[in-house]
N, CA and C atoms as a LAMMPS dump frame, in Angstrom:
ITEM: TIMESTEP
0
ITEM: NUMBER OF ATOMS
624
ITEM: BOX BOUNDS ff ff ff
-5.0000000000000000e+02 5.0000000000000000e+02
-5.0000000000000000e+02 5.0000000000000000e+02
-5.0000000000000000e+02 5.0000000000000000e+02
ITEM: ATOMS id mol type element x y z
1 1 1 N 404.222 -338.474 300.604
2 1 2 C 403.077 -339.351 300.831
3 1 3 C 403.516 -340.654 301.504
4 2 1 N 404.273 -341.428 300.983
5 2 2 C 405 -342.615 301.492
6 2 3 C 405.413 -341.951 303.405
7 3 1 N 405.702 -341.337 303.603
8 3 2 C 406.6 -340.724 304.578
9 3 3 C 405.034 -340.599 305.921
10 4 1 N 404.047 -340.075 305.546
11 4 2 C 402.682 -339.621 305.991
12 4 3 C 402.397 -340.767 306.108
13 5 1 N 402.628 -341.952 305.252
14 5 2 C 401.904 -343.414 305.377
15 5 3 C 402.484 -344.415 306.096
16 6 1 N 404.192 -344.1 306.238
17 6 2 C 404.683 -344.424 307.492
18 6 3 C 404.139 -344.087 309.03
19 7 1 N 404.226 -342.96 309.112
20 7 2 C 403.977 -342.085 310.025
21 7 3 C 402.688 -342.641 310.669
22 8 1 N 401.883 -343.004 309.929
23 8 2 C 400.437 -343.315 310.359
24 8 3 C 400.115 -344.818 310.586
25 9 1 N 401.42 -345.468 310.166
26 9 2 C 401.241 -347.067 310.526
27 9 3 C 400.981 -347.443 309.483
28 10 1 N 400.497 -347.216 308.373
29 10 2 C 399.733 -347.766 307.34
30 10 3 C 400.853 -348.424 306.407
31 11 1 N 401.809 -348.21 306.649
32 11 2 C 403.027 -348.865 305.469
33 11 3 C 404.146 -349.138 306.099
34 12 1 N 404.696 -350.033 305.792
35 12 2 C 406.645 -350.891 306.211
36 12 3 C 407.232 -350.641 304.633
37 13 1 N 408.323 -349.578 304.83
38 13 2 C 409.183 -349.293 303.782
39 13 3 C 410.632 -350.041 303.61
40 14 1 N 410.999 -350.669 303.136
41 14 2 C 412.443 -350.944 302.958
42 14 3 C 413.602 -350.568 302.105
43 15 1 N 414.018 -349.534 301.979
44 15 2 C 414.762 -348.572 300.96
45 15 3 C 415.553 -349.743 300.62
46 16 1 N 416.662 -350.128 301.268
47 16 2 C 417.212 -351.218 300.655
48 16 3 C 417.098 -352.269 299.884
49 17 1 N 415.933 -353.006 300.392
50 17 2 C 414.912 -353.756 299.043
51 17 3 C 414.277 -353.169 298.326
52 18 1 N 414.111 -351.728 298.338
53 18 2 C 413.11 -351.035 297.409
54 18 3 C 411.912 -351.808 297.556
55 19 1 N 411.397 -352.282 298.716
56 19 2 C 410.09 -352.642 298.56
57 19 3 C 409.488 -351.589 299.892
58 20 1 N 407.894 -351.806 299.564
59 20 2 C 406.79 -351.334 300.416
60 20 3 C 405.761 -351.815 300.548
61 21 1 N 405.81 -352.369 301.943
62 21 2 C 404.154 -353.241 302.419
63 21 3 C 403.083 -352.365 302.75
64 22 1 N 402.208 -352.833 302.296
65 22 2 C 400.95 -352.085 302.859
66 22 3 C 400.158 -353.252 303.936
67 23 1 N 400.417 -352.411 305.51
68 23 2 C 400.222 -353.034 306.528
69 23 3 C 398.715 -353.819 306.568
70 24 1 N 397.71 -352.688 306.138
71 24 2 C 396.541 -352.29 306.482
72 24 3 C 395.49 -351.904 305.023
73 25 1 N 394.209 -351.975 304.678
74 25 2 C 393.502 -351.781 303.892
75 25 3 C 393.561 -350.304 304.33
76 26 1 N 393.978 -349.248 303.425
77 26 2 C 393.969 -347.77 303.554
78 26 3 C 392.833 -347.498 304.295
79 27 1 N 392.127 -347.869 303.705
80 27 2 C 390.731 -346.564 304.142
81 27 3 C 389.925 -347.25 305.319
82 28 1 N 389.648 -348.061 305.282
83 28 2 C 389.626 -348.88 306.636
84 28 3 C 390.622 -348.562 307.888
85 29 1 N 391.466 -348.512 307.391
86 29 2 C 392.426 -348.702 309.017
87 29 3 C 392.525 -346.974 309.014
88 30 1 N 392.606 -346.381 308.437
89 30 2 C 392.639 -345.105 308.736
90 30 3 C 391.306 -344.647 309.451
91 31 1 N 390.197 -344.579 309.01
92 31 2 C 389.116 -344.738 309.365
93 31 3 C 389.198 -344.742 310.735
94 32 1 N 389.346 -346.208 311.241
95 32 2 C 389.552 -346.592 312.271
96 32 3 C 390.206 -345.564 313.192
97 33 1 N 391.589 -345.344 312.414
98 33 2 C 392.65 -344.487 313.487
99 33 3 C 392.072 -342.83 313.465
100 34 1 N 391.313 -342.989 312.849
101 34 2 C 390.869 -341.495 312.766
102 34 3 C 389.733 -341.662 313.926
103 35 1 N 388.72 -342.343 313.92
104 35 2 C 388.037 -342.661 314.66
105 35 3 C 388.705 -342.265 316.057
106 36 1 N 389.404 -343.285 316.46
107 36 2 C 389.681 -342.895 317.718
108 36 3 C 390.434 -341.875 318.06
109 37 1 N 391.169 -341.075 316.942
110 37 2 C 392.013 -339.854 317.369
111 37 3 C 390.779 -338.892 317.859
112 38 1 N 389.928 -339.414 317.347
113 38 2 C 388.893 -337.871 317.206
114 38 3 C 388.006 -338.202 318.732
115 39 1 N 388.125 -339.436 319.184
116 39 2 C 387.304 -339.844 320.239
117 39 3 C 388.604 -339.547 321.793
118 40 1 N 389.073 -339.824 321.216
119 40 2 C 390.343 -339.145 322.293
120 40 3 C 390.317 -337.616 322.4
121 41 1 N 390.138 -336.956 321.58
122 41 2 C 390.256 -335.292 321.391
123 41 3 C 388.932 -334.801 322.337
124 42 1 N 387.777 -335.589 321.729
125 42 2 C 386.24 -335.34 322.071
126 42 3 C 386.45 -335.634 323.561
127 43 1 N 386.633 -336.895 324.674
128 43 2 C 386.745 -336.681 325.992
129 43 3 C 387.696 -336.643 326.898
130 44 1 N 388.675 -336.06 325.789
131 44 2 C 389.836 -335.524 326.774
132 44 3 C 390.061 -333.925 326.932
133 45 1 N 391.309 -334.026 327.178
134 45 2 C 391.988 -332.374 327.374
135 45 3 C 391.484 -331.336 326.508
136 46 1 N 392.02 -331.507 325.303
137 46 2 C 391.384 -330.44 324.245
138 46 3 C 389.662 -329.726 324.515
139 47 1 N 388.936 -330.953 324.931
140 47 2 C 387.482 -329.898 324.97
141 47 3 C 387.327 -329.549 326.409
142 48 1 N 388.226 -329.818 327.599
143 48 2 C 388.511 -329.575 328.322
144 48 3 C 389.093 -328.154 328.556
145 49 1 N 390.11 -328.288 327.851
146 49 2 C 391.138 -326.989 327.941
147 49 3 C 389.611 -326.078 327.002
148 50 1 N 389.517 -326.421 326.288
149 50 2 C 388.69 -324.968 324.98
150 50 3 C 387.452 -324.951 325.764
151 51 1 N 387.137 -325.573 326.457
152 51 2 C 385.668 -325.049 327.031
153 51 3 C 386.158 -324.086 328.112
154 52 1 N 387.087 -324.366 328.808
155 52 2 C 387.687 -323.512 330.185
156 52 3 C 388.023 -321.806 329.401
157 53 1 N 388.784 -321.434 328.434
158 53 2 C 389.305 -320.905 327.317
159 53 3 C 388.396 -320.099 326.956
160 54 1 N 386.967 -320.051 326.653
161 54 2 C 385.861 -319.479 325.813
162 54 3 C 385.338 -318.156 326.637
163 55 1 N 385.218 -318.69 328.114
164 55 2 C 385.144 -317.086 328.477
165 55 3 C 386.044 -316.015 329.317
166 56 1 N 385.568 -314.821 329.557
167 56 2 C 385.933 -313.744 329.156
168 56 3 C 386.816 -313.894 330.614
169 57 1 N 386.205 -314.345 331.638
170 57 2 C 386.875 -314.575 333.246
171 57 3 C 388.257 -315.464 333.321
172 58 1 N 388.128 -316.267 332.374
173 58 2 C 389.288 -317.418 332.066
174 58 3 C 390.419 -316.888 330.709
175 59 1 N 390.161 -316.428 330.045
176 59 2 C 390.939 -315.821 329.295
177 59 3 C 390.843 -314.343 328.545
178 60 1 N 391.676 -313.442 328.557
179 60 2 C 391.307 -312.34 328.638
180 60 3 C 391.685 -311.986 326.952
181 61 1 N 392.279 -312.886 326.161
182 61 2 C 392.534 -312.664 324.554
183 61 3 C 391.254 -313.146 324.022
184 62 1 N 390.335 -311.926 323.611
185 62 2 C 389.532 -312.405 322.357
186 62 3 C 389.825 -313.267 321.181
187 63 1 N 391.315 -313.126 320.405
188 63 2 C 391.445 -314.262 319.348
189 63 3 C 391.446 -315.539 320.515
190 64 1 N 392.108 -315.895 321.191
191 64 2 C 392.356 -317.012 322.143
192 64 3 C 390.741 -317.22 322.263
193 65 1 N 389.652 -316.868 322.601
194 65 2 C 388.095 -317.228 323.141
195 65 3 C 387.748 -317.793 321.996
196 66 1 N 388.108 -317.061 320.707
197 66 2 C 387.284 -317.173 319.224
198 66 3 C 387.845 -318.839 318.86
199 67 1 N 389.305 -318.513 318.976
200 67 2 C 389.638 -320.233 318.144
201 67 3 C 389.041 -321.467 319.673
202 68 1 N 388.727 -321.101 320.468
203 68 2 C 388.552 -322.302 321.356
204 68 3 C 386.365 -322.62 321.544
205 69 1 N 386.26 -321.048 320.47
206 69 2 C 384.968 -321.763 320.621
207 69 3 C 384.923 -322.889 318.78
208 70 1 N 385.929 -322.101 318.387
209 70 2 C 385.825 -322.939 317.032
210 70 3 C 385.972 -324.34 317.321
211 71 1 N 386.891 -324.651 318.195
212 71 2 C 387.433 -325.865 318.397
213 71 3 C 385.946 -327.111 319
214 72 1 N 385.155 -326.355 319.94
215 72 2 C 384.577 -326.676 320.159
216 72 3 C 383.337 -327.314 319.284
217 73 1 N 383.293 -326.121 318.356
218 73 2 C 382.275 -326.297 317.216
219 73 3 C 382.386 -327.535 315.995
220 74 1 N 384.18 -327.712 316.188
221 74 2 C 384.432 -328.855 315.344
222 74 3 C 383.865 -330.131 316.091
223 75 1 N 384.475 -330.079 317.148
224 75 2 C 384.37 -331.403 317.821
225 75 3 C 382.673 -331.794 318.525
226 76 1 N 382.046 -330.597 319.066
227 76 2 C 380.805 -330.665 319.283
228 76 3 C 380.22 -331.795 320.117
229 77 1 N 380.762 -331.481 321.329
230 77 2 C 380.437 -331.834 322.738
231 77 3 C 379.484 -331.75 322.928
232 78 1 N 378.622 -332.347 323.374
233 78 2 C 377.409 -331.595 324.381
234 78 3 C 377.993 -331.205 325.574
235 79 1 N 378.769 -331.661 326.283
236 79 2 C 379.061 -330.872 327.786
237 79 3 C 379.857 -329.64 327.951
238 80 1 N 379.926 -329.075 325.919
239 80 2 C 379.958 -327.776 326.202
240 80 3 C 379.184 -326.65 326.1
241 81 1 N 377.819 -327.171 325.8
242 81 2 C 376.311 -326.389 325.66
243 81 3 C 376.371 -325.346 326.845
244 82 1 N 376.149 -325.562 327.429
245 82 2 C 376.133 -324.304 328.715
246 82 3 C 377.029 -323.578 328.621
247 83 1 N 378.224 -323.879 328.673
248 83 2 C 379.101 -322.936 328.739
249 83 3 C 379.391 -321.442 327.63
250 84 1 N 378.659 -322.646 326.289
251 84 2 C 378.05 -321.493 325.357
252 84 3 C 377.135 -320.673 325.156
253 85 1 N 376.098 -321.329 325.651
254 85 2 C 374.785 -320.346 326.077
255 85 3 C 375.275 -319.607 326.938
256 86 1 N 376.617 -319.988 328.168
257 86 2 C 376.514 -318.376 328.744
258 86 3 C 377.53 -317.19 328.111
259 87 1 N 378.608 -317.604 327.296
260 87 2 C 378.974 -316.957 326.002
261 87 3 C 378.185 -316.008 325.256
262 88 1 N 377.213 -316.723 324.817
263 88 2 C 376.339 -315.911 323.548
264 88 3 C 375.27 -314.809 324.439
265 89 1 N 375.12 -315.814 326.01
266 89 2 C 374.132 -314.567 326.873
267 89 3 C 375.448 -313.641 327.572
268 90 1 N 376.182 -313.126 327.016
269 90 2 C 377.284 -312.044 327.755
270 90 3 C 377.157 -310.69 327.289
271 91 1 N 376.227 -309.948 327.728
272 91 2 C 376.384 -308.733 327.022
273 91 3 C 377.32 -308.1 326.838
274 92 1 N 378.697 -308.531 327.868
275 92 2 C 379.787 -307.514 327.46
276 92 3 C 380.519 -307.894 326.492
277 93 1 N 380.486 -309.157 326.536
278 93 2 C 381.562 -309.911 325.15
279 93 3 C 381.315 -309.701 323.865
280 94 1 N 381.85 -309.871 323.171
281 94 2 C 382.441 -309.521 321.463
282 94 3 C 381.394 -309.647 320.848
283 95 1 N 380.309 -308.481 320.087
284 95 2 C 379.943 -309.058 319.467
285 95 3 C 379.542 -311.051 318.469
286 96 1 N 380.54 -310.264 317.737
287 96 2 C 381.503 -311.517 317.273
288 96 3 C 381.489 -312.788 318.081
289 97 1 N 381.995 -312.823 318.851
290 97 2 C 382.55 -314.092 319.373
291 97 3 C 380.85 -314.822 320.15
292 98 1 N 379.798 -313.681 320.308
293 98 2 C 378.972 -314.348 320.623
294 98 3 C 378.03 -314.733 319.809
295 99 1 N 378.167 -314.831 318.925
296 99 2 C 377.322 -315.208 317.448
297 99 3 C 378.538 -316.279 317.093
298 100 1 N 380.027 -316.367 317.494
299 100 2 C 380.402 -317.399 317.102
300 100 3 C 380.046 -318.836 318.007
301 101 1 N 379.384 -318.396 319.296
302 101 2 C 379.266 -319.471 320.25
303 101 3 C 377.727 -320.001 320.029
304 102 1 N 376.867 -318.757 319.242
305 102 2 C 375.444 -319.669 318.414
306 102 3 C 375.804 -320.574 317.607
307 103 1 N 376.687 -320.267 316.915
308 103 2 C 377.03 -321.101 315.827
309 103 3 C 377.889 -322.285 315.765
310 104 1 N 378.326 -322.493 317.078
311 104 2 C 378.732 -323.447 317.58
312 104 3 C 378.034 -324.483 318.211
313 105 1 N 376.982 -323.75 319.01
314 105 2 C 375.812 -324.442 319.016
315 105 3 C 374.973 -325.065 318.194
316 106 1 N 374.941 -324.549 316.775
317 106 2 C 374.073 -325.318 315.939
318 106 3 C 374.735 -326.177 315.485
319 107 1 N 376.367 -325.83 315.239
320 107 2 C 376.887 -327.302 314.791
321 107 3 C 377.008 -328.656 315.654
322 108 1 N 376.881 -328.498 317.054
323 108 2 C 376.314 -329.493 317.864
324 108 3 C 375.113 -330.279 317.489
325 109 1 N 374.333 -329.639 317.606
326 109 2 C 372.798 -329.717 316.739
327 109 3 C 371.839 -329.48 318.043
328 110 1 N 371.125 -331.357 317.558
329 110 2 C 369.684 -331.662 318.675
330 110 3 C 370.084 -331.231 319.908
331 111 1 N 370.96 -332.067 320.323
332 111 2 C 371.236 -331.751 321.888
333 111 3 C 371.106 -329.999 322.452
334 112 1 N 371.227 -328.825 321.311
335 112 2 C 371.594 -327.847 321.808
336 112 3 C 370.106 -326.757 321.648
337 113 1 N 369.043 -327.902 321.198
338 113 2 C 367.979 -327.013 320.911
339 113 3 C 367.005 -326.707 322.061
340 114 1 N 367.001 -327.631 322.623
341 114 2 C 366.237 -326.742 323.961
342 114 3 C 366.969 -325.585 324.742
343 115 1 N 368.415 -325.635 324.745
344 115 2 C 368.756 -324.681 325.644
345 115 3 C 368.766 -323.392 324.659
346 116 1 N 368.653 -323.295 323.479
347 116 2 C 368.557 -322.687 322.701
348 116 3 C 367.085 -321.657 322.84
349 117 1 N 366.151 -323.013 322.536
350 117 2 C 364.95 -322.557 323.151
351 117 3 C 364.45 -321.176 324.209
352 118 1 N 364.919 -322.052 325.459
353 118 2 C 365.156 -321.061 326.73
354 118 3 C 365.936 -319.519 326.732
355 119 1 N 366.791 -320.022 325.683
356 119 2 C 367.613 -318.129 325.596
357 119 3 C 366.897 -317.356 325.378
358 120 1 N 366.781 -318.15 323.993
359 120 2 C 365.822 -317.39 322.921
360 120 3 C 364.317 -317.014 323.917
361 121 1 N 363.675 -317.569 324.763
362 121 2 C 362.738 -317.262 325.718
363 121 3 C 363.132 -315.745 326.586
364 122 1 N 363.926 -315.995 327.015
365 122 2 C 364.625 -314.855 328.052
366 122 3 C 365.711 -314.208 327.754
367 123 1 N 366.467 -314.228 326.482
368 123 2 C 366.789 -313.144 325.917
369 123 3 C 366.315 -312.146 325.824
370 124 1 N 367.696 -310.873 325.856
371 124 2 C 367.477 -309.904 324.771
372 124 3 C 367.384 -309.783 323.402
373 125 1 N 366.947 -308.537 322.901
374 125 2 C 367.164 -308.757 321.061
375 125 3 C 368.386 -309.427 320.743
376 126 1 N 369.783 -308.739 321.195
377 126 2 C 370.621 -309.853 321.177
378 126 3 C 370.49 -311.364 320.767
379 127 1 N 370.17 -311.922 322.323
380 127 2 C 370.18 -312.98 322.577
381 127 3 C 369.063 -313.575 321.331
382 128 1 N 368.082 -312.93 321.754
383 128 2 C 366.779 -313.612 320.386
384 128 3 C 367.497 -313.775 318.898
385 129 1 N 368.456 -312.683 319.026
386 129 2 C 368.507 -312.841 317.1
387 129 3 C 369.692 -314.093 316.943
388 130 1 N 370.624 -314.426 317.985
389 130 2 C 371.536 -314.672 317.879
390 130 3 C 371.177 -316.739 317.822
391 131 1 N 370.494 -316.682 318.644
392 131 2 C 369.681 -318.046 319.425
393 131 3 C 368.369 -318.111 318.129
394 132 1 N 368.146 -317.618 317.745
395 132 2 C 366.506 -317.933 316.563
396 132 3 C 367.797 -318.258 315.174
397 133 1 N 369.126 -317.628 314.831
398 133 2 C 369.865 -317.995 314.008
399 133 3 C 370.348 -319.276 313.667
400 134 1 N 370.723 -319.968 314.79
401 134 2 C 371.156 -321.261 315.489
402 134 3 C 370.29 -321.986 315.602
403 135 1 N 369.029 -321.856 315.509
404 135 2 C 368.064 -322.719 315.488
405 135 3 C 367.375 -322.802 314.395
406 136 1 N 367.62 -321.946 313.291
407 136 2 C 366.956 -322.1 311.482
408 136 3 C 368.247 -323.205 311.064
409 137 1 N 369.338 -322.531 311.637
410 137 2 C 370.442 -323.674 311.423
411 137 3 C 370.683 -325.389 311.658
412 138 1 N 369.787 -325.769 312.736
413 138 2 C 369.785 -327.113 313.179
414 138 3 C 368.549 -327.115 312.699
415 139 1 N 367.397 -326.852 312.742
416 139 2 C 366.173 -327.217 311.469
417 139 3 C 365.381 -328.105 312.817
418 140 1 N 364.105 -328.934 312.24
419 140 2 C 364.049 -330.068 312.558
420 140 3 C 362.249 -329.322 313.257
421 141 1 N 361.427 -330.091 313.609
422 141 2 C 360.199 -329.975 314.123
423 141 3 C 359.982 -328.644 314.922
424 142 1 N 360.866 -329.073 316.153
425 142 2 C 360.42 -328.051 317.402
426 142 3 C 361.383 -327.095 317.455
427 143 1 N 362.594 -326.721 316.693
428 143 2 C 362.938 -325.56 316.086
429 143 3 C 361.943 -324.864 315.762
430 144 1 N 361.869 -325.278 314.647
431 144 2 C 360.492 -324.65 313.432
432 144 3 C 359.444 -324.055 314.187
433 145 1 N 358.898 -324.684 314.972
434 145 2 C 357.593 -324.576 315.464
435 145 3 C 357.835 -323.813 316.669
436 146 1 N 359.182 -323.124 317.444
437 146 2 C 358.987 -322.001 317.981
438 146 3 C 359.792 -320.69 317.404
439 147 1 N 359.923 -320.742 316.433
440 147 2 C 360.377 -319.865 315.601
441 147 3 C 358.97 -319.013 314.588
442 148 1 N 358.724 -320.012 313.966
443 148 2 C 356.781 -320.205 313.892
444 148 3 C 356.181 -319.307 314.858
445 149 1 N 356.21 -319.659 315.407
446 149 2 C 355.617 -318.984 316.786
447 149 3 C 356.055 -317.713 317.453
448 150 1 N 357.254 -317.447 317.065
449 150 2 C 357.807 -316.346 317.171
450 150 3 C 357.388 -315.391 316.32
451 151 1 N 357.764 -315.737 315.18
452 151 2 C 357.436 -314.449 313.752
453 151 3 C 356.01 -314.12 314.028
454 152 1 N 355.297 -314.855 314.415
455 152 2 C 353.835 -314.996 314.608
456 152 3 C 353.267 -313.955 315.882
457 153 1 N 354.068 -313.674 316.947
458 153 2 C 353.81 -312.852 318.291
459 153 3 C 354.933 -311.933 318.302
460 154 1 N 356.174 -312.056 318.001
461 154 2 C 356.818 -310.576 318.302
462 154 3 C 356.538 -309.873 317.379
463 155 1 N 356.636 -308.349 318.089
464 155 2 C 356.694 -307.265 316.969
465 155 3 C 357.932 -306.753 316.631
466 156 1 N 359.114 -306.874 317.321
467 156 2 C 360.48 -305.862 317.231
468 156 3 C 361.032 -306.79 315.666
469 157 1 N 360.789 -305.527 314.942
470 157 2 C 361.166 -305.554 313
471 157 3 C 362.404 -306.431 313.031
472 158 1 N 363.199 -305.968 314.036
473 158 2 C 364.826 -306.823 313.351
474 158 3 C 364.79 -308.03 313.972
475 159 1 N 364.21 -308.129 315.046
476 159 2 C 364.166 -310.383 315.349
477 159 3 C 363.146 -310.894 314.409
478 160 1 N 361.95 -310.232 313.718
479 160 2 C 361.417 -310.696 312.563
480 160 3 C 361.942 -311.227 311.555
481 161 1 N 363.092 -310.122 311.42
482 161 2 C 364.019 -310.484 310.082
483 161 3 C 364.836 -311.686 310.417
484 162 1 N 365.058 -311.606 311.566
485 162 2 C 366.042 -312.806 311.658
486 162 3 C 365.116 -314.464 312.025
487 163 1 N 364.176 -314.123 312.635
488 163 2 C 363.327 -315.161 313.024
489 163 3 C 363.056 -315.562 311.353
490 164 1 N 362.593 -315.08 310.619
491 164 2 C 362.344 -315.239 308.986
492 164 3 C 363.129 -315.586 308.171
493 165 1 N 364.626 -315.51 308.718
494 165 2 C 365.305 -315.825 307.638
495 165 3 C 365.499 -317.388 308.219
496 166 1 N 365.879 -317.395 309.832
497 166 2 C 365.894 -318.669 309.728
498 166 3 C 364.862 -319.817 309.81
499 167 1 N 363.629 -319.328 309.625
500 167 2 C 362.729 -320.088 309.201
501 167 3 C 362.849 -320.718 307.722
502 168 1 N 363.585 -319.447 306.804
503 168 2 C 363.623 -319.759 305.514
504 168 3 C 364.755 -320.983 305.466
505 169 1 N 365.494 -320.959 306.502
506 169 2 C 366.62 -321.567 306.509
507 169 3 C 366.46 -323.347 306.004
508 170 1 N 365.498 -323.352 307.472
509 170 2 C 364.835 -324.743 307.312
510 170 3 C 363.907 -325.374 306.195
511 171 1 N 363.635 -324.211 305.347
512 171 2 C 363.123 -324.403 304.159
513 171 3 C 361.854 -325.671 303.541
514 172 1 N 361.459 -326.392 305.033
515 172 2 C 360.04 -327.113 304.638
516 172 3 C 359.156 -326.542 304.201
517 173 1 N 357.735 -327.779 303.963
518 173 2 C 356.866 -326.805 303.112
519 173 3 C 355.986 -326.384 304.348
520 174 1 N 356.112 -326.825 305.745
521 174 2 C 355.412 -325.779 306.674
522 174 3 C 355.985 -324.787 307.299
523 175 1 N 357.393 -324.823 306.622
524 175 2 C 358.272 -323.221 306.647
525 175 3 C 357.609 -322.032 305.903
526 176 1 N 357.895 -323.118 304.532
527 176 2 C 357.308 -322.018 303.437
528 176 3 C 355.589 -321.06 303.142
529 177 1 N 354.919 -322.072 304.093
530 177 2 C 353.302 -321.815 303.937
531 177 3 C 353.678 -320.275 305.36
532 178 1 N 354.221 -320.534 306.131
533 178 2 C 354.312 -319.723 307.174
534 178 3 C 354.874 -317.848 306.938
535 179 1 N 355.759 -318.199 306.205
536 179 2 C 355.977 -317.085 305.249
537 179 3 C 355.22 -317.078 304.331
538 180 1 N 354.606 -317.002 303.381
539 180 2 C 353.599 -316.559 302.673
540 180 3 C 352.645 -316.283 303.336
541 181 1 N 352.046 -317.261 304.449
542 181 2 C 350.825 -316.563 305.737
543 181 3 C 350.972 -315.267 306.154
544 182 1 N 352.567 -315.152 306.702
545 182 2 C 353.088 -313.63 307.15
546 182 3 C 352.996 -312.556 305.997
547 183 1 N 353.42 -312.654 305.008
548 183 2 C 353.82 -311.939 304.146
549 183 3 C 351.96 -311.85 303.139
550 184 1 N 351.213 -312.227 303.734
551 184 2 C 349.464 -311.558 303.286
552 184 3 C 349.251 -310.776 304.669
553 185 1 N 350.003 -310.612 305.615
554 185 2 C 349.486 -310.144 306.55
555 185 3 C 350.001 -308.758 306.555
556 186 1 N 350.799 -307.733 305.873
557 186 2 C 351.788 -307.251 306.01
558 186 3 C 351.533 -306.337 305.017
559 187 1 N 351.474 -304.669 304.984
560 187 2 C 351.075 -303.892 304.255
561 187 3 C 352.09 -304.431 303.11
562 188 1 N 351.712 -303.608 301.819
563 188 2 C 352.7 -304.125 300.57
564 188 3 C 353.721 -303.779 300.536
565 189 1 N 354.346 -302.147 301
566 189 2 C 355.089 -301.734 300.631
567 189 3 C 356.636 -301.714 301.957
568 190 1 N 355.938 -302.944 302.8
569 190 2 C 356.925 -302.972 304.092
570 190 3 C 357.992 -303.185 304.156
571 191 1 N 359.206 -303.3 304.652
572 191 2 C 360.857 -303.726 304.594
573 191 3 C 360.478 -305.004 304.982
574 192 1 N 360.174 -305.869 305.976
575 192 2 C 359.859 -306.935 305.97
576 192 3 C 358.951 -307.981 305.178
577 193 1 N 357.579 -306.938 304.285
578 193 2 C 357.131 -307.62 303.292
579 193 3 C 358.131 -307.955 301.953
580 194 1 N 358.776 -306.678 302.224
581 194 2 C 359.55 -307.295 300.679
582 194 3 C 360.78 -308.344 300.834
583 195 1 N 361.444 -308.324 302.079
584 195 2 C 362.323 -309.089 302.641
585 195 3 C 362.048 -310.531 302.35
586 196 1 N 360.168 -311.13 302.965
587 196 2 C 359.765 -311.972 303.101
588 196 3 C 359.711 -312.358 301.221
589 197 1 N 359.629 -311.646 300.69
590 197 2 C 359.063 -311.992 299.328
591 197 3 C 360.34 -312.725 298.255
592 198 1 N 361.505 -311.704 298.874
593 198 2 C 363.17 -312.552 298.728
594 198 3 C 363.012 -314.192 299.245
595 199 1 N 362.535 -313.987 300.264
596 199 2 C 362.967 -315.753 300.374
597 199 3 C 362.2 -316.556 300.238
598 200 1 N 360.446 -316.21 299.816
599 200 2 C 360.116 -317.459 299.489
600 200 3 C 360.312 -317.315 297.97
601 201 1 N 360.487 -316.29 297.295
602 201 2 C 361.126 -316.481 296.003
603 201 3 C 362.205 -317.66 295.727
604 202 1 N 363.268 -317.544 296.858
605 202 2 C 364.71 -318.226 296.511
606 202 3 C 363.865 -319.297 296.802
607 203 1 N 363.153 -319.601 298.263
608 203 2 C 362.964 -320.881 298.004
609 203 3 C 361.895 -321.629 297.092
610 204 1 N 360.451 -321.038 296.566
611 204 2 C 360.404 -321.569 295.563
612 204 3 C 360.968 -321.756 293.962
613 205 1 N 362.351 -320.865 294.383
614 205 2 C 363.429 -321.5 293.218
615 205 3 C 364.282 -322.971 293.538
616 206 1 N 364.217 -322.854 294.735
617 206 2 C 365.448 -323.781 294.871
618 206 3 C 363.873 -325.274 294.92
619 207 1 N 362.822 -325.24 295.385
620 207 2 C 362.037 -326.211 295.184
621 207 3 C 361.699 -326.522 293.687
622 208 1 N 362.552 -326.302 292.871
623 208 2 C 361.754 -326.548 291.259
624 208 3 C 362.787 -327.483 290.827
């Protein structure tokens, strides 16, 4: 620990005097230095290099695509939004790795919901389930309200399920009225009625 607290500036050791200064208020100056390590990472090389890295034309190792969209997802650029939307719209690429580039997207957040939007517009089932996931995930008004709108006009059963869950995701109470609306609409004995009946269950558990 002493050695880590050198290392980081935060302490002057003197073995010989057996003493140790503390340069800096810990958590403050670290703070600080963390601050800018992370602001250096954010518009330099690193999201540079991992945005170049993510697709399939630029690097041909799937683990190599996967950790550089992670990287991305930590740090959460906006000027790497596109490059992920065209990730997650790749029909040939990895399963996987394109549900990891939704989900990279939602950890961005606001910034990534309109383009989100648009996939989810001109997607495939794919694209719809993958893009309506990422958007129960970032939550917020105009998520909601085309997701809403979704469960509400498509018919294909499995973007229902997913449009529904991440409606449940966002878990307001004009989430919750929306599922119960759906779920009177819906013979009794349906895979999606009973699906729907799981989550406003959980969530009027988790509202008590």
């Amino acid at each position: 620990q002493r050695e880590s607290a050198e290392v980081l500036g935060l302490l002057t050791v003197d073995l010989g005097k057996n003493r140790a200064t503390l340069e800096h208020p810990y958590g403050t100056h670290f703070r600080h230095r963390a601050a800018e390590l992370y602001q250096k990472m954010t518009d330099g090389r690193m999201v540079k290099l991992a945005q170049k890295h993510i697709k399939r034309e630029a690097e041909p190792d799937q683990e190599i695509r996967r950790s550089c969209i992670s990287i991305l997802g930590e740090l959460k650029p906006e000027s790497a939004i596109e490059d992920l939307i065209i990730v997650m719209e790749d029909n040939i690429e990895v399963p996987g790795i394109r549900f990891k580039a939704g989900l990279a997207l939602s950890q961005i957040g606001g910034a990534a919901v309109e383009p989100l939007i648009a996939a989810f517009s001109r997607g495939d089932v794919n694209v719809k389930d993958i893009a309506a996931s990422a958007l129960g995930n970032i939550g917020g008004d105009k998520a909601r309200n085309v997701l809403i709108n979704a469960l509400e006009t498509i018919e294909e059963p499995t973007i229902k399920l997913t449009v529904a869950d991440a409606i449940a995701n966002i878990g307001d109470e004009a989430s919750i009225r929306t599922l119960r609306s759906e779920r009177q609409r819906l013979a009794k004995g349906s895979g999606l009625g009973i699906f729907l009946d799981e989550l406003i269950k959980q969530l009027e558990t988790r509202s008590m």
